[in-house]
N, CA, C, O and CB atoms as a CASP TS submission, in Angstrom:
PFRMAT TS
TARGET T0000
AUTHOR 0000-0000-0000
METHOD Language model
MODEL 1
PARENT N/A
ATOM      1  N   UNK     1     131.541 112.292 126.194  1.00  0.00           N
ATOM      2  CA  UNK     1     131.038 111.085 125.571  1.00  0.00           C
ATOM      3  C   UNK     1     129.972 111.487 124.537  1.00  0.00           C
ATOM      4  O   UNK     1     129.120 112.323 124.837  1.00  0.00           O
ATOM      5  CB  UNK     1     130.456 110.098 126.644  1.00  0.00           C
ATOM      6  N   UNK     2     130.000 110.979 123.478  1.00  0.00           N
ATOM      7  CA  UNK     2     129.170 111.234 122.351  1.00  0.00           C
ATOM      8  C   UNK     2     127.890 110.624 122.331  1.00  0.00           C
ATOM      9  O   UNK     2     128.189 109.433 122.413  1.00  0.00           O
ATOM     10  CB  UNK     2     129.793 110.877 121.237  1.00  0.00           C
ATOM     11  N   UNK     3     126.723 110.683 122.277  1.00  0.00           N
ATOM     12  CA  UNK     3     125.411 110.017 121.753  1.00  0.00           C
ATOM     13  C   UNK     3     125.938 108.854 121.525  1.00  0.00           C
ATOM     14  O   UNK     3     125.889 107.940 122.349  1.00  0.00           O
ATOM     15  CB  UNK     3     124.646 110.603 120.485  1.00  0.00           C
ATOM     16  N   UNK     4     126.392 108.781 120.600  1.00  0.00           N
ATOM     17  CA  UNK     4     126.438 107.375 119.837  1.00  0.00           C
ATOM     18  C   UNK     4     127.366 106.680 121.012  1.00  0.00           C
ATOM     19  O   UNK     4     126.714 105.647 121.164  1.00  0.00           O
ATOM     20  CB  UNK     4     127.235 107.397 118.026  1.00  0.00           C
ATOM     21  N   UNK     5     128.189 106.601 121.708  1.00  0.00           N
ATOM     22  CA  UNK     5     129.016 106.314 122.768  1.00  0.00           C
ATOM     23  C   UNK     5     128.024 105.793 123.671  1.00  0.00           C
ATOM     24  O   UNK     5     128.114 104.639 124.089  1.00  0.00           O
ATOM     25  CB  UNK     5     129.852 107.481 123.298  1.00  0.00           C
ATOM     26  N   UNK     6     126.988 106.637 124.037  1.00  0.00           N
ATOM     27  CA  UNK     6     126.159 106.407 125.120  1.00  0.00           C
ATOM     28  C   UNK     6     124.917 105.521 124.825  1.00  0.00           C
ATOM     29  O   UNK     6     124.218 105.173 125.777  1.00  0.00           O
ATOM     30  CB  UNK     6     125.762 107.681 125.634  1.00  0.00           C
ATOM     31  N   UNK     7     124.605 105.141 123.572  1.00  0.00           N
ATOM     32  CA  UNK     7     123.970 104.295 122.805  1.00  0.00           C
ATOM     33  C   UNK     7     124.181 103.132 122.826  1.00  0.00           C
ATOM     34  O   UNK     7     123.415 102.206 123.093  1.00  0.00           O
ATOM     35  CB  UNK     7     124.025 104.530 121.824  1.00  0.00           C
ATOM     36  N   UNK     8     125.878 103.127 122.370  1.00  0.00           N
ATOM     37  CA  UNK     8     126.456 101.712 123.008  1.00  0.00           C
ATOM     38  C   UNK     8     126.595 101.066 124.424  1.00  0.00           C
ATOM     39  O   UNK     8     126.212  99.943 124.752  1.00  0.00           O
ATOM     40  CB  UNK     8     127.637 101.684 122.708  1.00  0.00           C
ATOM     41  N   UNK     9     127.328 102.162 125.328  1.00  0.00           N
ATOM     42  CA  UNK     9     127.229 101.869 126.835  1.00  0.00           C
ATOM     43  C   UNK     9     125.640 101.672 127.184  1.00  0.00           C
ATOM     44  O   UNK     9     125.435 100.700 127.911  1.00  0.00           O
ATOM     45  CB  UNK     9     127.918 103.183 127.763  1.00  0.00           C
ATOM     46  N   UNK    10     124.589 102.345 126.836  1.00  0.00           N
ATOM     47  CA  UNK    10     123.935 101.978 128.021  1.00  0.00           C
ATOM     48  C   UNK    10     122.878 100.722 127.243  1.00  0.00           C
ATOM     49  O   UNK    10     122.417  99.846 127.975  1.00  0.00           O
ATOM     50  CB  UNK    10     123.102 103.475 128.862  1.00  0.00           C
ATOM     51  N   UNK    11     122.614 100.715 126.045  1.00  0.00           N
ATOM     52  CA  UNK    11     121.904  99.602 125.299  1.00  0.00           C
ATOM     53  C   UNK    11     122.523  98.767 124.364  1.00  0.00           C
ATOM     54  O   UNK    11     122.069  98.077 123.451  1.00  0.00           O
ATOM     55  CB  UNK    11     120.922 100.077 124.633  1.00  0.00           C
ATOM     56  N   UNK    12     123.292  98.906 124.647  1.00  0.00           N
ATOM     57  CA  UNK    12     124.748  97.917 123.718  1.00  0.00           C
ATOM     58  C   UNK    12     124.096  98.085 122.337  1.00  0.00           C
ATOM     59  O   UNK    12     123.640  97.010 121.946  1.00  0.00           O
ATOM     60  CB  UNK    12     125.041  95.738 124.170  1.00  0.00           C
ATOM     61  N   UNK    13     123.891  99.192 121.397  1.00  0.00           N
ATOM     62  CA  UNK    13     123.729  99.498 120.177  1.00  0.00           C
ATOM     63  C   UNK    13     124.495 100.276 119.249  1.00  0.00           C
ATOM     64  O   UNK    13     124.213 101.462 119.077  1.00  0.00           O
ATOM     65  CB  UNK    13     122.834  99.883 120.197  1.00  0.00           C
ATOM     66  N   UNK    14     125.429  99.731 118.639  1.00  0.00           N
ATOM     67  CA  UNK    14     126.435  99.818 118.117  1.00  0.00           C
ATOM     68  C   UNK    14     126.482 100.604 116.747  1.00  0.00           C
ATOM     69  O   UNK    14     126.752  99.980 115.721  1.00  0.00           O
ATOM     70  CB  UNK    14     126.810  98.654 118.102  1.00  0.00           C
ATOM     71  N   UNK    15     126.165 102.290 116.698  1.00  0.00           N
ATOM     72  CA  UNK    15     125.785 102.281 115.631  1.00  0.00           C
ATOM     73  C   UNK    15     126.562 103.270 114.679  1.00  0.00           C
ATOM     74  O   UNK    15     126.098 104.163 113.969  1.00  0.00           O
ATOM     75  CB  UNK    15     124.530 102.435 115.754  1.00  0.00           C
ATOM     76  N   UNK    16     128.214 102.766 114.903  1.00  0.00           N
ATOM     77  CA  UNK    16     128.853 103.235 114.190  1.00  0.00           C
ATOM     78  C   UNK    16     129.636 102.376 113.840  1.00  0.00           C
ATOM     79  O   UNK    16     130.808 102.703 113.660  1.00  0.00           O
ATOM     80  CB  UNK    16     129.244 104.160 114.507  1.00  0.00           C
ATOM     81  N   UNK    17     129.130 100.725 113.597  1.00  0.00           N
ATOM     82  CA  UNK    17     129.483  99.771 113.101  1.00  0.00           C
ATOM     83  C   UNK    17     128.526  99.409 112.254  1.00  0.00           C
ATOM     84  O   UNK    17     127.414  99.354 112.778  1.00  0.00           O
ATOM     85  CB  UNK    17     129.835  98.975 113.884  1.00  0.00           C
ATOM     86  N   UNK    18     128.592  99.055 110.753  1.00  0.00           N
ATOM     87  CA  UNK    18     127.836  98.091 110.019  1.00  0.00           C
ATOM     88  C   UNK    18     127.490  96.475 110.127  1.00  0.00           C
ATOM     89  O   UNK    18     128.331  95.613 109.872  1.00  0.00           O
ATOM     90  CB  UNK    18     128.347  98.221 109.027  1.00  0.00           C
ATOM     91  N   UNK    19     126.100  96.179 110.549  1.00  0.00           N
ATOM     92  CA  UNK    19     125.755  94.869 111.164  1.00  0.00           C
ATOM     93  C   UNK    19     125.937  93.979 109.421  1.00  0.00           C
ATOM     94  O   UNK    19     125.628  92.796 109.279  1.00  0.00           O
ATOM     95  CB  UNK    19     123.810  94.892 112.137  1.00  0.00           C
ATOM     96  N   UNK    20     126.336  94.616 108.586  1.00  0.00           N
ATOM     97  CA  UNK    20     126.528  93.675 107.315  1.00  0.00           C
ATOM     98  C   UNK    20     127.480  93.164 107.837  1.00  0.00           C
ATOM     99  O   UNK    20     127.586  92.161 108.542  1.00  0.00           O
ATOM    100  CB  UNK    20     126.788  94.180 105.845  1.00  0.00           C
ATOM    101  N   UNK    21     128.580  94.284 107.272  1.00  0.00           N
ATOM    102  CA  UNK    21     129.731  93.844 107.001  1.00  0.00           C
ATOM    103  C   UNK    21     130.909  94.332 107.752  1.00  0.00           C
ATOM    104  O   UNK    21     132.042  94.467 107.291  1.00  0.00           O
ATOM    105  CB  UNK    21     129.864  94.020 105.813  1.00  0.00           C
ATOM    106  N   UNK    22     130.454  94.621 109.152  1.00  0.00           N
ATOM    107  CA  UNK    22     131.332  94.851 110.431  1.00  0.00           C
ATOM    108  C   UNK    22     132.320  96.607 109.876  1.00  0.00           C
ATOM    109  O   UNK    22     133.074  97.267 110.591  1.00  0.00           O
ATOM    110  CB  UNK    22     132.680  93.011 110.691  1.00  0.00           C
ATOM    111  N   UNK    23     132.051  96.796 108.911  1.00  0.00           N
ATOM    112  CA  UNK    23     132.590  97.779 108.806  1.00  0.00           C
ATOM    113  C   UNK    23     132.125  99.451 109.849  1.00  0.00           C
ATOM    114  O   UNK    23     131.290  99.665 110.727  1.00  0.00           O
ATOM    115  CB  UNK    23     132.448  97.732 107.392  1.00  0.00           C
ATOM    116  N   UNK    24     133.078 100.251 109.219  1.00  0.00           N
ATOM    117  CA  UNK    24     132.417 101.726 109.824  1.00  0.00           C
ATOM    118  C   UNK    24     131.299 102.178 109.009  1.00  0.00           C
ATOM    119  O   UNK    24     131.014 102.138 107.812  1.00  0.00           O
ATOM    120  CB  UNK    24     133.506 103.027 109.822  1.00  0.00           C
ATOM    121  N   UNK    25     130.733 102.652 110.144  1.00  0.00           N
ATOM    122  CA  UNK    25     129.101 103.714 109.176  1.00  0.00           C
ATOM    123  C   UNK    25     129.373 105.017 110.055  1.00  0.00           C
ATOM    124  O   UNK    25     129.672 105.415 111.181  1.00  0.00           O
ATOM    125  CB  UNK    25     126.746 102.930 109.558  1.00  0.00           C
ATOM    126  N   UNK    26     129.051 105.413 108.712  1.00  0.00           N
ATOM    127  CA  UNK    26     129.375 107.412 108.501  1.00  0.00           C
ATOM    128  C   UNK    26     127.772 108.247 108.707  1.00  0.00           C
ATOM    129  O   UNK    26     126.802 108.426 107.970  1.00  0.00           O
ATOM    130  CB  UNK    26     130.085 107.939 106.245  1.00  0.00           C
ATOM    131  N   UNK    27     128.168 108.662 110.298  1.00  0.00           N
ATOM    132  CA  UNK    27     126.914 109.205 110.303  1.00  0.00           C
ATOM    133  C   UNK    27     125.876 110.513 109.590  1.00  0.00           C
ATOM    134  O   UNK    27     126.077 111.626 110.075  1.00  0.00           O
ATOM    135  CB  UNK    27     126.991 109.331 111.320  1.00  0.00           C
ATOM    136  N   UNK    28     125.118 110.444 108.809  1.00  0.00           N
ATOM    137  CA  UNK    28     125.180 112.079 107.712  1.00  0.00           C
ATOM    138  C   UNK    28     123.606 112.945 108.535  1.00  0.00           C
ATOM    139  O   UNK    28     123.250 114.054 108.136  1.00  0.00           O
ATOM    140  CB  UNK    28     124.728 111.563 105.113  1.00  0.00           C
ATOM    141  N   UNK    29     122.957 112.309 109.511  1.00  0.00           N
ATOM    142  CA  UNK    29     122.089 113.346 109.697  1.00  0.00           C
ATOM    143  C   UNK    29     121.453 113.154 111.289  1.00  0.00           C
ATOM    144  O   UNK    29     120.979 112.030 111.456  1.00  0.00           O
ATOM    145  CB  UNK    29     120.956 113.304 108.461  1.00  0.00           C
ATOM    146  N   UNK    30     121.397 113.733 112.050  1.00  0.00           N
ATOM    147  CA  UNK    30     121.001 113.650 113.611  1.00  0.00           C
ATOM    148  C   UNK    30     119.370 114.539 113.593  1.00  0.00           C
ATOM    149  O   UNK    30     119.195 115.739 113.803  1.00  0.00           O
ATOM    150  CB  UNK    30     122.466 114.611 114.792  1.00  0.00           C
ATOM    151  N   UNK    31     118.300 113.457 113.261  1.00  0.00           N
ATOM    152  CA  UNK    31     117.362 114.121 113.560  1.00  0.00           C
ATOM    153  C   UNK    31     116.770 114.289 114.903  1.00  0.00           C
ATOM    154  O   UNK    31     116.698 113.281 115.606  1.00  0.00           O
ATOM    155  CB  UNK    31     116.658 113.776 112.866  1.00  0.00           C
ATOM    156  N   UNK    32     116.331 115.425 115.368  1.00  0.00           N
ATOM    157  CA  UNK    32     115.683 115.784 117.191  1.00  0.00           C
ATOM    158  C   UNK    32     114.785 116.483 116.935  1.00  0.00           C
ATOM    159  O   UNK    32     114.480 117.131 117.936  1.00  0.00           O
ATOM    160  CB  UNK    32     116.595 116.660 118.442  1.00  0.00           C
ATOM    161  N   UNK    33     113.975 116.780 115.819  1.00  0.00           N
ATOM    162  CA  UNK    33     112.579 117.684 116.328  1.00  0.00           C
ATOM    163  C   UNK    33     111.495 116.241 115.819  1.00  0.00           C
ATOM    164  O   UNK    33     111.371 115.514 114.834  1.00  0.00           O
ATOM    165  CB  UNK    33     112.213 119.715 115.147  1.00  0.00           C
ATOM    166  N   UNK    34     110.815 116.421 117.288  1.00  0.00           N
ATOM    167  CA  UNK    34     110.033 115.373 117.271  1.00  0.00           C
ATOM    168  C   UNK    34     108.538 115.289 116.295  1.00  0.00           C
ATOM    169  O   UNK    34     107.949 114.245 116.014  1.00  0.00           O
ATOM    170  CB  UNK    34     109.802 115.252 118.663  1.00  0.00           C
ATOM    171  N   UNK    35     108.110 116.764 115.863  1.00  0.00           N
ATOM    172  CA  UNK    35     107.263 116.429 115.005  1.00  0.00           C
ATOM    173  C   UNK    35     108.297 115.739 113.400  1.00  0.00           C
ATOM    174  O   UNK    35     107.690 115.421 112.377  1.00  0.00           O
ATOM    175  CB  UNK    35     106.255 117.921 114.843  1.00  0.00           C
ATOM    176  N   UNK    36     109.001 115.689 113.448  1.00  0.00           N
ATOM    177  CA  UNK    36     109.702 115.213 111.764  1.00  0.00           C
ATOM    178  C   UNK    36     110.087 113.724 112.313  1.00  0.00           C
ATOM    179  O   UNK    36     110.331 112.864 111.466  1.00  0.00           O
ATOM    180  CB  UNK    36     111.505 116.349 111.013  1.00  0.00           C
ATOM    181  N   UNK    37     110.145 113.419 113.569  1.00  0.00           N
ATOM    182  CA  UNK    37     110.582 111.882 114.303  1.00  0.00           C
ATOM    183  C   UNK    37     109.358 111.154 114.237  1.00  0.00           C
ATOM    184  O   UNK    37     109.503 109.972 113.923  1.00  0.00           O
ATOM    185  CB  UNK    37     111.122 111.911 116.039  1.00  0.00           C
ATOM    186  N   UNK    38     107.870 111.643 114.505  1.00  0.00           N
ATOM    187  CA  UNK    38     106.640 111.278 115.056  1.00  0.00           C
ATOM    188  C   UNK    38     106.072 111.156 113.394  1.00  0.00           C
ATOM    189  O   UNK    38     105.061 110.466 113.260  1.00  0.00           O
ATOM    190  CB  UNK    38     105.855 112.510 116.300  1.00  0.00           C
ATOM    191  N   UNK    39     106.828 111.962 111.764  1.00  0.00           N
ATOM    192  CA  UNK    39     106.308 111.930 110.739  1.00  0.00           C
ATOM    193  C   UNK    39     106.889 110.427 109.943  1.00  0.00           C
ATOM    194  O   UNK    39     106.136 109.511 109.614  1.00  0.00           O
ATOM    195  CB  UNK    39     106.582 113.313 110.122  1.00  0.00           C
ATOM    196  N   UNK    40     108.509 110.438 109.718  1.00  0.00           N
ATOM    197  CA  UNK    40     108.683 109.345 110.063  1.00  0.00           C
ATOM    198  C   UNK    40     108.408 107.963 110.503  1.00  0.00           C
ATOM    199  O   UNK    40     108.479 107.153 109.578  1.00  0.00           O
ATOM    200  CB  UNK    40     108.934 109.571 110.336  1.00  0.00           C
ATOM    201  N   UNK    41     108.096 107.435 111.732  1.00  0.00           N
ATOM    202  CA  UNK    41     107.797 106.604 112.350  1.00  0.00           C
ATOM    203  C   UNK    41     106.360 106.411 111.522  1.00  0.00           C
ATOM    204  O   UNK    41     106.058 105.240 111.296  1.00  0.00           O
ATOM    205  CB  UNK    41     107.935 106.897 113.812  1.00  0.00           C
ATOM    206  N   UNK    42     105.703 107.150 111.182  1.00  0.00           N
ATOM    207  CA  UNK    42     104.448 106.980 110.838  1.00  0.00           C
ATOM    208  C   UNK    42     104.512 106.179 109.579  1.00  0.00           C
ATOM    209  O   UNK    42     104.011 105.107 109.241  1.00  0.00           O
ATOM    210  CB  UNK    42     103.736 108.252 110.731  1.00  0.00           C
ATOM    211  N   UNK    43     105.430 107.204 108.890  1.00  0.00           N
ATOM    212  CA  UNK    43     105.741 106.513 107.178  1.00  0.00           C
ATOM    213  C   UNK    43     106.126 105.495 107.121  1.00  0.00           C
ATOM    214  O   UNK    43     105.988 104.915 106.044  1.00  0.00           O
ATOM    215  CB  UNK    43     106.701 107.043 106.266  1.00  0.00           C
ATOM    216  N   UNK    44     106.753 104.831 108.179  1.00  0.00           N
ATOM    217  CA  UNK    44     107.566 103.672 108.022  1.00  0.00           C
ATOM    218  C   UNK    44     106.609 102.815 108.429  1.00  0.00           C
ATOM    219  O   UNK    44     106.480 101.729 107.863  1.00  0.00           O
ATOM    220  CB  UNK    44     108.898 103.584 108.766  1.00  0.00           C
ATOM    221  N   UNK    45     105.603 103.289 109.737  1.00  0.00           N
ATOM    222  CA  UNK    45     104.615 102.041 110.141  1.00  0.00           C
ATOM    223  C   UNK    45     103.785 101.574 108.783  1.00  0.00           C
ATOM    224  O   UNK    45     103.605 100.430 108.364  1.00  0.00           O
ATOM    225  CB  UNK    45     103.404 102.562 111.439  1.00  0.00           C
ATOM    226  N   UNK    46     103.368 102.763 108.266  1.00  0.00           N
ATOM    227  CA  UNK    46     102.175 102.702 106.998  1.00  0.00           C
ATOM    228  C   UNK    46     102.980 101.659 106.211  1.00  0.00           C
ATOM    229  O   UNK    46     102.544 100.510 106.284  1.00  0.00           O
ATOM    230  CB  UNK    46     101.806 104.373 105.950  1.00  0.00           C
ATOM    231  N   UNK    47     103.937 101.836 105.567  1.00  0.00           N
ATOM    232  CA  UNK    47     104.819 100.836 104.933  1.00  0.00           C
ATOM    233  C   UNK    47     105.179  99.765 105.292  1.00  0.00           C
ATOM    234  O   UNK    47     105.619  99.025 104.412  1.00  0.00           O
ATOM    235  CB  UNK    47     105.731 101.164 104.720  1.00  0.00           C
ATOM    236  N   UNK    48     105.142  99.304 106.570  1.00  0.00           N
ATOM    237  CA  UNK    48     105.275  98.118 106.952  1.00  0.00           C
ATOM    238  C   UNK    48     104.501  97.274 106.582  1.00  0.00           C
ATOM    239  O   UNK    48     104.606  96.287 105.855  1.00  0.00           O
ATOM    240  CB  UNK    48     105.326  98.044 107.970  1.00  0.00           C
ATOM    241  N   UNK    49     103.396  97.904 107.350  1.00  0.00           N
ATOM    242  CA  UNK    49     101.340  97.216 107.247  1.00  0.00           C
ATOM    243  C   UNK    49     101.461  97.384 105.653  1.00  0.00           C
ATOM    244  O   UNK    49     100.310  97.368 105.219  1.00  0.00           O
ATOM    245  CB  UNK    49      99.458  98.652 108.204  1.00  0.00           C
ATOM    246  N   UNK    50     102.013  97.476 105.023  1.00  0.00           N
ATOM    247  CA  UNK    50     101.635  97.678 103.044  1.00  0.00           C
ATOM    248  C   UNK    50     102.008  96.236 103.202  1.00  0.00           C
ATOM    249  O   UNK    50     101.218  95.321 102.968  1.00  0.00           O
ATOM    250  CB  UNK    50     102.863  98.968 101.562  1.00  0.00           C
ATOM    251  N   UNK    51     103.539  96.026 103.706  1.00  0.00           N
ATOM    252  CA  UNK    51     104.932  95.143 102.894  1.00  0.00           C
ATOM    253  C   UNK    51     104.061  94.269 103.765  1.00  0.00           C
ATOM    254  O   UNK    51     102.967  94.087 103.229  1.00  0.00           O
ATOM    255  CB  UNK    51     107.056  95.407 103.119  1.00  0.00           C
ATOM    256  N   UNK    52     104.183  93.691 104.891  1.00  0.00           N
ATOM    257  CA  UNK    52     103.969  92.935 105.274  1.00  0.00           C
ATOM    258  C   UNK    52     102.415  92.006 104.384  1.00  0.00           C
ATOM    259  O   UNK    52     102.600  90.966 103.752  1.00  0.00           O
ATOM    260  CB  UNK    52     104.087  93.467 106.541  1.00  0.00           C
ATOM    261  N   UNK    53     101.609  92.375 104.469  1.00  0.00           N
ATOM    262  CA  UNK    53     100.124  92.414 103.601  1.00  0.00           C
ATOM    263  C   UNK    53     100.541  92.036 101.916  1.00  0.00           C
ATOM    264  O   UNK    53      99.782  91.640 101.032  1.00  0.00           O
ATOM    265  CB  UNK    53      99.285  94.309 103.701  1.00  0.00           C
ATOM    266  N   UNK    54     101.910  92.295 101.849  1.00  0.00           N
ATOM    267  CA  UNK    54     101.669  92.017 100.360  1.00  0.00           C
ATOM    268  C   UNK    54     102.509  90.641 100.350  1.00  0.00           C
ATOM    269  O   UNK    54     102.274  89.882  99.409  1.00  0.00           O
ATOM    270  CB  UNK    54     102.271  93.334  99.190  1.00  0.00           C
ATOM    271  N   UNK    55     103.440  90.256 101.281  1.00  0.00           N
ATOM    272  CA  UNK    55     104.035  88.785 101.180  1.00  0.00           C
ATOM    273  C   UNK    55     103.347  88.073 101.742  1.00  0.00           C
ATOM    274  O   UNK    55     103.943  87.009 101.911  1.00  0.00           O
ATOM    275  CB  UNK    55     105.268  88.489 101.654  1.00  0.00           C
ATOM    276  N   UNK    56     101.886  88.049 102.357  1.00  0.00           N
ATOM    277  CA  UNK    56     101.379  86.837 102.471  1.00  0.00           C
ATOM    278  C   UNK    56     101.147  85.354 101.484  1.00  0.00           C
ATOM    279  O   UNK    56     100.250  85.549 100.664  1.00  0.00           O
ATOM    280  CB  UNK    56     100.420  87.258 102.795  1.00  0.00           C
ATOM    281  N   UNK    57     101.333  84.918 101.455  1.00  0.00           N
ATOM    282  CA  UNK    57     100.544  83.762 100.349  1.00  0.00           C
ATOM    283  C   UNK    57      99.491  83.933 100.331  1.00  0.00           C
ATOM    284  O   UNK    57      99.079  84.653 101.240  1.00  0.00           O
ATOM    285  CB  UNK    57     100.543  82.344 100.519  1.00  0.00           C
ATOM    286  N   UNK    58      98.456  83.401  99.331  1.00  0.00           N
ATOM    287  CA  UNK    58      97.456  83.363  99.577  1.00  0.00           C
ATOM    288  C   UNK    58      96.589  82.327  99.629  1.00  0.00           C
ATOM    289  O   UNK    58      96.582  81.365  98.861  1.00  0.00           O
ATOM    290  CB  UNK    58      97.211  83.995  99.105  1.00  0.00           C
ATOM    291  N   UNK    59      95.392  82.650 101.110  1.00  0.00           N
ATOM    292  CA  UNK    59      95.129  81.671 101.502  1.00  0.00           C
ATOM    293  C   UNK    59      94.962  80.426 100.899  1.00  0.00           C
ATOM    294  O   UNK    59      95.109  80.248  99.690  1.00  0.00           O
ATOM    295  CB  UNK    59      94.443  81.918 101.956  1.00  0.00           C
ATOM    296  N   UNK    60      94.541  79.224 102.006  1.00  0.00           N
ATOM    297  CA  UNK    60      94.061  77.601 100.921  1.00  0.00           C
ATOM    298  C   UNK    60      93.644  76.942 101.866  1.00  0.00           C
ATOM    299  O   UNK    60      93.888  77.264 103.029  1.00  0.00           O
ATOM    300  CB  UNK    60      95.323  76.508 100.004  1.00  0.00           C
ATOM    301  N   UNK    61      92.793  75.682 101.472  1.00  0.00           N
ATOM    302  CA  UNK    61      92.329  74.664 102.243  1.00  0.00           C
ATOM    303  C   UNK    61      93.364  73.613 102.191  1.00  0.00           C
ATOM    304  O   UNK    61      93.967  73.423 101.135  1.00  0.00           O
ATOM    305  CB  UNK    61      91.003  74.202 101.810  1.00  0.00           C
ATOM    306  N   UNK    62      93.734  72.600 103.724  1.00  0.00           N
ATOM    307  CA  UNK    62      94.979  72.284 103.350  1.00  0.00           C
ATOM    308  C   UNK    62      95.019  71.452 102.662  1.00  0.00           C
ATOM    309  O   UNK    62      94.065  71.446 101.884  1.00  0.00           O
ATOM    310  CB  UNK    62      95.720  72.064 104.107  1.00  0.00           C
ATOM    311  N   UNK    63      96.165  70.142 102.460  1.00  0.00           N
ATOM    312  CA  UNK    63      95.608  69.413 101.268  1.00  0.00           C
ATOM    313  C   UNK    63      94.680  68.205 102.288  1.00  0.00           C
ATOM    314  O   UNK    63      94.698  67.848 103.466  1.00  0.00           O
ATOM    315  CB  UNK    63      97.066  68.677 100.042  1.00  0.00           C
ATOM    316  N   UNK    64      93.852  67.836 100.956  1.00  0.00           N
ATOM    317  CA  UNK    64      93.276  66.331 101.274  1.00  0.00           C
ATOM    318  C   UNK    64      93.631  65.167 100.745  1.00  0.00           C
ATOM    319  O   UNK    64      93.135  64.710  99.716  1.00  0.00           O
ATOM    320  CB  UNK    64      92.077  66.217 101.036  1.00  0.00           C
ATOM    321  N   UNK    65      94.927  64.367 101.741  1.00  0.00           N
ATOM    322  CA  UNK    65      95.530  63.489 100.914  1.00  0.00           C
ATOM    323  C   UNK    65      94.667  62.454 101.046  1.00  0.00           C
ATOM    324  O   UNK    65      95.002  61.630 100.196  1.00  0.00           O
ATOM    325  CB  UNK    65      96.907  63.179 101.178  1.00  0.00           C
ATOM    326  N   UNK    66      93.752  62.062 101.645  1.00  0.00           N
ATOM    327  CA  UNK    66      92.873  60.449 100.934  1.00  0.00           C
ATOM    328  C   UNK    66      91.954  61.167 100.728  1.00  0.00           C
ATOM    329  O   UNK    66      91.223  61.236 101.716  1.00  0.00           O
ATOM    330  CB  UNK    66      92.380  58.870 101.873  1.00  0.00           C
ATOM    331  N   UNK    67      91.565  61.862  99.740  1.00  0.00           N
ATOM    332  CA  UNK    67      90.155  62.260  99.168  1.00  0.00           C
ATOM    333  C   UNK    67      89.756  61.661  98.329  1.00  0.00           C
ATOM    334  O   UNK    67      88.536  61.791  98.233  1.00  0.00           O
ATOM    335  CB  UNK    67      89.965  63.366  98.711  1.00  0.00           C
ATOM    336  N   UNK    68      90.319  60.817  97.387  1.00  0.00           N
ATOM    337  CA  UNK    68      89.821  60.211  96.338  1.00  0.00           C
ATOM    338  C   UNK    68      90.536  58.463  96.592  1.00  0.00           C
ATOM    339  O   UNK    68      90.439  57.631  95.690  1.00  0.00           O
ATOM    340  CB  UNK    68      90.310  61.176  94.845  1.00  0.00           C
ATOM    341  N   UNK    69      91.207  58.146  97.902  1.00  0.00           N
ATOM    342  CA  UNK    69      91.692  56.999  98.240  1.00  0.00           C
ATOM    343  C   UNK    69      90.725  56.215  98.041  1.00  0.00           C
ATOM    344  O   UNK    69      89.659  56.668  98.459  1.00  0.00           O
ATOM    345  CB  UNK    69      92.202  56.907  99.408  1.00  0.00           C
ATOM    346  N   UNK    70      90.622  54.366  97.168  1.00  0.00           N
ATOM    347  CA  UNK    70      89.793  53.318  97.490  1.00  0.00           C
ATOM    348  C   UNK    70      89.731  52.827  99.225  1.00  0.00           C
ATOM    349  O   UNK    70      90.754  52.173  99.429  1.00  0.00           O
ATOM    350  CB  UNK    70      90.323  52.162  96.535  1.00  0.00           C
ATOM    351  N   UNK    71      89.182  52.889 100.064  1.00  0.00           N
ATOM    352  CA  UNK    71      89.449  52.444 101.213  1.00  0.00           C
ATOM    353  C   UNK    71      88.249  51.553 102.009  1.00  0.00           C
ATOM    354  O   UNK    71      88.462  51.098 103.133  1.00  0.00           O
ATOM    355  CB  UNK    71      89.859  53.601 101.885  1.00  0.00           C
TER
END
């Protein structure tokens, strides 16, 4: 049984199917040394905390719909 076999059986993660477009995905690189796994993960966290931080809106007070109402 292959990795990827055992990926699916034991966490139902399917990852020699494309979640686009149901097609096949061609696997091109099996990384296992954990300092280049632990460098990674890092780059991607740092980039997250960027992306995420940059689609906020930016802040506001909400509106005040009778602020200027005669009442």
């Amino acid at each position: 049984m292959t990795w990827a076999q055992r990926l699916k059986r034991v966490f139902q993660i399917d990852i020699e199917t494309c979640e686009k477009c149901q097609g096949p995905v061609r696997i091109v690189a099996c990384i296992e040394d954990p300092a280049v796994i632990r460098q990674i993960l890092a780059h991607l966290s740092k980039r997250e905390s960027a992306d995420s931080q940059a689609q906020l809106p930016p802040e506001r007070a909400p509106p005040q719909s009778n602020l200027f109402d005669d009442a």
